[in-house]
N, C-alpha and C positions, 0 to 999 in steps of 0.2 A: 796525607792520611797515613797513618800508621799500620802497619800488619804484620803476619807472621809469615812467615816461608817456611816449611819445612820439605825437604830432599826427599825424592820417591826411589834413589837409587843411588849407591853409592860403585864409583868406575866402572858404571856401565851395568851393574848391575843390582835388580830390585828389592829392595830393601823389603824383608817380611815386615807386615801389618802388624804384628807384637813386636818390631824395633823399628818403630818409624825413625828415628834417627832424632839430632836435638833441634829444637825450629829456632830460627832467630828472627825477631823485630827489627822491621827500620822503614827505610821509607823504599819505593823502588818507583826508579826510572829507568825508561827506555829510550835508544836513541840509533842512529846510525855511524858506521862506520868505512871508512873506506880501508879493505885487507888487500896487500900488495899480492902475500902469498896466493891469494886467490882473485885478484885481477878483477872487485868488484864491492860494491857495496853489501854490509851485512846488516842486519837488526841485532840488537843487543842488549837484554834487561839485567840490570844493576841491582844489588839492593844495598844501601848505604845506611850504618847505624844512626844512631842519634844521639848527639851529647849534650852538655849540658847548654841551655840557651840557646837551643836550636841547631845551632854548629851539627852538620855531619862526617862521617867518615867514613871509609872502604870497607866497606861490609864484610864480614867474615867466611861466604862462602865465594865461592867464582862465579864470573859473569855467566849468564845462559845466553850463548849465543842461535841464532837464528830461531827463537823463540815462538809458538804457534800454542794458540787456545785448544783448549780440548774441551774444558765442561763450564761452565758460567752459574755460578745463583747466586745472585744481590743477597743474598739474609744465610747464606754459608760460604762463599768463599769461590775460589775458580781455580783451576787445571791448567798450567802451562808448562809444555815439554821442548826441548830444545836438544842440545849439547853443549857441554863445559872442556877447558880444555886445564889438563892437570899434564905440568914436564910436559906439555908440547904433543900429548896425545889428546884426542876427540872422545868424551864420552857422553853417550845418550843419558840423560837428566831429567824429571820432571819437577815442579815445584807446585807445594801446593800451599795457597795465599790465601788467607786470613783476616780480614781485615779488625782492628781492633777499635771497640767503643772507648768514645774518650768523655 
């Protein structure tokens, strides 16, 4: 199923409500990871475009890694905050999911 993401904060910091930032469509999956640097398995949501005929591709913002719900409603959309990692720094991220009627 299809959605939207849009960023609640850009490197680490919260994006004001009159510039939410641009949201992007695709699809998102979650999965695990095993991080050498940190000696453990991590969660990690994706969100991958869509082209034509189905086919996807690497979605235009970075993974959220260690990703945790924050707000849920079936008929608006859900809240998950994590951190992203840009040049090898950690930044606090939230994302907010959209789901779109097809």
């Amino acid at each position: 199923m299809l959605c939207t993401v849009t960023r609640t904060h850009y490197l680490g910091e919260r994006r004001h409500d009159r510039d939410p930032g641009p949201s992007v469509t695709g699809i998102v999956r979650m999965y695990s990871i095993l991080r050498e640097d940190m000696k453990r398995y991590i969660r990690v949501m994706t969100l991958d475009g869509v082209q034509k005929f189905g086919a996807t591709e690497k979605g235009a913002i970075p993974d959220l890694l260690q990703p945790e719900l924050l707000t849920f409603s079936s008929d608006r959309g859900m809240m998950v905050c994590g951190f992203e990692e840009i040049d090898g720094r950690r930044y606090y991220q939230g994302w907010w999911m959209q789901w779109i009627q097809q």
